[in-house]
Residue, then its C-alpha position, 0 to 999 in steps of 0.5 A: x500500500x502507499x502510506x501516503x495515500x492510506x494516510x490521506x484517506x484515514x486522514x479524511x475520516x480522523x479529525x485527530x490526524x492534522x497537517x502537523x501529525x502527518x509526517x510522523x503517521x506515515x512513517x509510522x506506517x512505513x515501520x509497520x509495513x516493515x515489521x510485516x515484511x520481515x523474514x522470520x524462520x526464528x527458531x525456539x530453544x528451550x531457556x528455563x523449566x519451572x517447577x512452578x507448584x507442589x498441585x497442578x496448573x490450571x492456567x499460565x498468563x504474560x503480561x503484554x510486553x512479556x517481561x512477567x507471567x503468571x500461573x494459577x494452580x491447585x495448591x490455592x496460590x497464584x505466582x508471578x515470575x520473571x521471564x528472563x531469569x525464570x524467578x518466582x517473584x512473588x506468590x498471591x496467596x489468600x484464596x480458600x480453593x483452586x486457583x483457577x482464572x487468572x489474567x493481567x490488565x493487560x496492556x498496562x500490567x500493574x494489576x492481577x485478577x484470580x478466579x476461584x473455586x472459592x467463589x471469589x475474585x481477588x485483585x492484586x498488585x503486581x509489583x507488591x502483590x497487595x490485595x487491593x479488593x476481594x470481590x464476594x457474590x458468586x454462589x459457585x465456581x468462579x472458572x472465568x475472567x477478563x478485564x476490559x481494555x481501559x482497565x476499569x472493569x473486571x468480569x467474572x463468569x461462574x459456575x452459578x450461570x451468572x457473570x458479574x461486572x466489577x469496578x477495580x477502582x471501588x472494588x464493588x459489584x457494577x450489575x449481574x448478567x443474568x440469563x444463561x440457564x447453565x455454567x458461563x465457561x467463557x466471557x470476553x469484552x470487545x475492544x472498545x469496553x461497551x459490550x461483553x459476551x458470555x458462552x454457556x454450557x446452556x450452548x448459547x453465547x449471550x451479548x450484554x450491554x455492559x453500561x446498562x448490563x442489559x442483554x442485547x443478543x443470544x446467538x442461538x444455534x449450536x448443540x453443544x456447550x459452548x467451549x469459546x467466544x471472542x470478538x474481532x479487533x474492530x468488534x464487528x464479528x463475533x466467533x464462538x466454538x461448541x462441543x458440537x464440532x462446529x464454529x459458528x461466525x456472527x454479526x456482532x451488531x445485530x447477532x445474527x448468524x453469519x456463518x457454520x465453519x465445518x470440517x472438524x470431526x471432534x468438539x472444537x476445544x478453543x477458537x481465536x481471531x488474528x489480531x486483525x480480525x481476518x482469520x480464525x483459528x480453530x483447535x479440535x479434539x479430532x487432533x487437528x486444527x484449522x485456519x479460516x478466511x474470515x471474509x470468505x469464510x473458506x478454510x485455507x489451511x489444515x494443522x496436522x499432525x499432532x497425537x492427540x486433542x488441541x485444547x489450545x490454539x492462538x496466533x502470534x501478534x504479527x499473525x504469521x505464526x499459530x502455536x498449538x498446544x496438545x493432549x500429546x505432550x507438545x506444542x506446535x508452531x505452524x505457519x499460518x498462511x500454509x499451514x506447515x508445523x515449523x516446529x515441534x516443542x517437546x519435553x513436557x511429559x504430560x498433557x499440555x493445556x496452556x500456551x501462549x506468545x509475549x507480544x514481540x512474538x519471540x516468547x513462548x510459555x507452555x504450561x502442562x499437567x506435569x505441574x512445569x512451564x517452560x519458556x522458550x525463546 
C-alpha cells in the first residue's frame, strides 16, 4: 500500500490526524509495513523449566510486553515470575480453593485478577502483590475472567450461570448478567469496553450491554456447550466454538448468524481471531486444527499432525505464526498462511493445556499437567 495515500484517506475520516501529525503517521506506517515484511524462520530453544507448584496448573498468563507471567494452580496460590531469569517473584496467596482464572490488565500490567473455586475474585498488585479488593457474590465456581481494555472493569463468569461486572477502582459489584440457564465457561469484552459476551454450557453465547448490563443478543444455534467466544479487533464479528464440532461466525451488531465453519470431526476445544480480525483459528479434539478466511469464510489451511486433542490454539501478534498446544505432550508452531508445523516443542511429559506468545512474538510459555512451564525463546 502507499502510506501516503492510506494516510490521506484515514486522514479524511480522523479529525485527530492534522497537517502537523502527518509526517510522523506515515512513517509510522512505513515501520509497520516493515515489521510485516520481515523474514522470520526464528527458531525456539528451550531457556528455563519451572517447577512452578507442589498441585497442578490450571492456567499460565504474560503480561503484554512479556517481561512477567503468571500461573494459577491447585495448591490455592497464584505466582508471578520473571521471564528472563525464570524467578518466582512473588506468590498471591489468600484464596480458600483452586486457583483457577487468572489474567493481567493487560496492556498496562500493574494489576492481577484470580478466579476461584472459592467463589471469589481477588485483585492484586503486581509489583507488591497487595490485595487491593476481594470481590464476594458468586454462589459457585468462579472458572472465568477478563478485564476490559481501559482497565476499569473486571468480569467474572461462574459456575452459578451468572457473570458479574466489577469496578477495580471501588472494588464493588457494577450489575449481574443474568440469563444463561447453565455454567458461563467463557466471557470476553470487545475492544472498545461497551459490550461483553458470555458462552454457556446452556450452548448459547449471550451479548450484554455492559453500561446498562442489559442483554442485547443470544446467538442461538449450536448443540453443544459452548467451549469459546471472542470478538474481532474492530468488534464487528463475533466467533464462538461448541462441543458440537462446529464454529459458528456472527454479526456482532445485530447477532445474527453469519456463518457454520465445518470440517472438524471432534468438539472444537478453543477458537481465536488474528489480531486483525481476518482469520480464525480453530483447535479440535479430532487432533487437528484449522485456519479460516474470515471474509470468505473458506478454510485455507489444515494443522496436522499432532497425537492427540488441541485444547489450545492462538496466533502470534504479527499473525504469521499459530502455536498449538496438545493432549500429546507438545506444542506446535505452524505457519499460518500454509499451514506447515515449523516446529515441534517437546519435553513436557504430560498433557499440555496452556500456551501462549509475549507480544514481540519471540516468547513462548507452555504450561502442562506435569505441574512445569517452560519458556522458550
Amino acid at each position: 500500500t502507499d502510506a501516503i495515500a492510506l494516510v490521506e484517506e484515514i486522514g479524511k475520516g480522523e479529525p485527530l490526524i492534522t497537517a502537523s501529525c502527518k509526517e510522523h503517521i506515515i512513517h509510522l506506517v512505513r515501520r509497520l509495513q516493515e515489521k510485516l515484511e520481515e523474514k522470520e524462520d526464528h527458531k525456539f530453544y528451550l531457556s528455563k523449566v519451572l517447577r512452578a507448584h507442589i498441585l497442578p496448573l490450571t492456567n499460565v498468563a504474560f503480561n503484554k510486553s512479556g517481561s512477567r507471567f503468571i500461573t494459577g494452580s491447585y495448591d490455592r496460590t497464584c505466582k508471578v515470575w520473571d521471564t528472563a531469569s525464570g524467578e518466582e517473584l512473588r506468590t498471591l496467596e489468600g484464596h480458600g480453593n483452586v486457583v483457577y482464572a487468572i489474567a493481567f490488565n493487560n496492556p498496562y500490567g500493574d494489576k492481577i485478577a484470580t478466579g476461584s473455586f472459592d467463589k471469589t475474585c481477588k485483585l492484586w498488585s503486581t509489583e507488591t502483590g497487595q490485595c487491593y479488593h476481594t470481590f464476594r457474590g458468586h454462589n459457585a465456581e468462579v472458572v472465568c475472567l477478563s478485564f476490559n481494555l481501559q482497565s476499569t472493569l473486571v468480569a467474572t463468569g461462574s459456575m452459578d450461570t451468572t457473570a458479574k461486572l466489577w469496578d477495580i477502582e471501588k472494588g464493588e459489584e457494577v450489575v449481574t448478567l443474568s440469563g444463561h440457564s447453565a455454567e458461563i465457561i467463557a466471557l470476553s469484552f470487545n475492544t472498545t469496553g461497551d459490550r461483553i459476551i458470555t458462552g454457556s454450557f446452556d450452548h448459547t453465547v449471550a451479548v450484554w450491554d455492559v453500561g446498562t448490563g442489559s442483554m442485547l443478543h443470544t446467538l442461538i444455534g449450536h448443540r453443544g456447550e459452548i467451549s469459546s467466544a471472542q470478538f474481532n479487533w474492530d468488534c464487528s464479528l463475533i466467533v464462538t466454538g461448541s462441543m458440537d464440532k462446529s464454529c459458528m461466525l456472527w454479526n456482532a451488531m445485530t447477532g445474527a448468524h453469519i456463518a457454520t465453519l465445518t470440517g472438524h470431526s471432534d468438539e472444537i476445544l478453543d477458537v481465536c481471531f488474528d489480531y486483525a480480525g481476518q482469520r480464525i483459528a480453530t483447535a479440535s479434539a479430532d487432533g487437528s486444527a484449522r485456519v479460516y478466511n474470515a471474509e470468505t469464510k473458506e478454510c485455507i489451511a489444515k494443522l496436522e499432525g499432532h497425537g492427540g486433542e488441541i485444547s489450545k490454539v492462538c496466533f502470534n501478534p504479527k499473525g504469521n505464526r499459530i502455536l498449538t498446544a496438545s493432549s500429546d505432550k507438545t506444542a506446535r508452531l505452524w505457519d499460518a498462511a500454509t499451514g506447515h508445523c515449523l516446529q515441534i516443542l517437546e519435553g513436557h511429559s504430560d498433557e499440555i493445556f496452556s500456551c501462549a506468545f509475549n507480544y514481540k512474538g519471540d516468547t513462548i510459555i507452555t504450561g502442562s499437567k506435569d505441574n512445569t512451564c517452560r519458556i522458550w525463546h
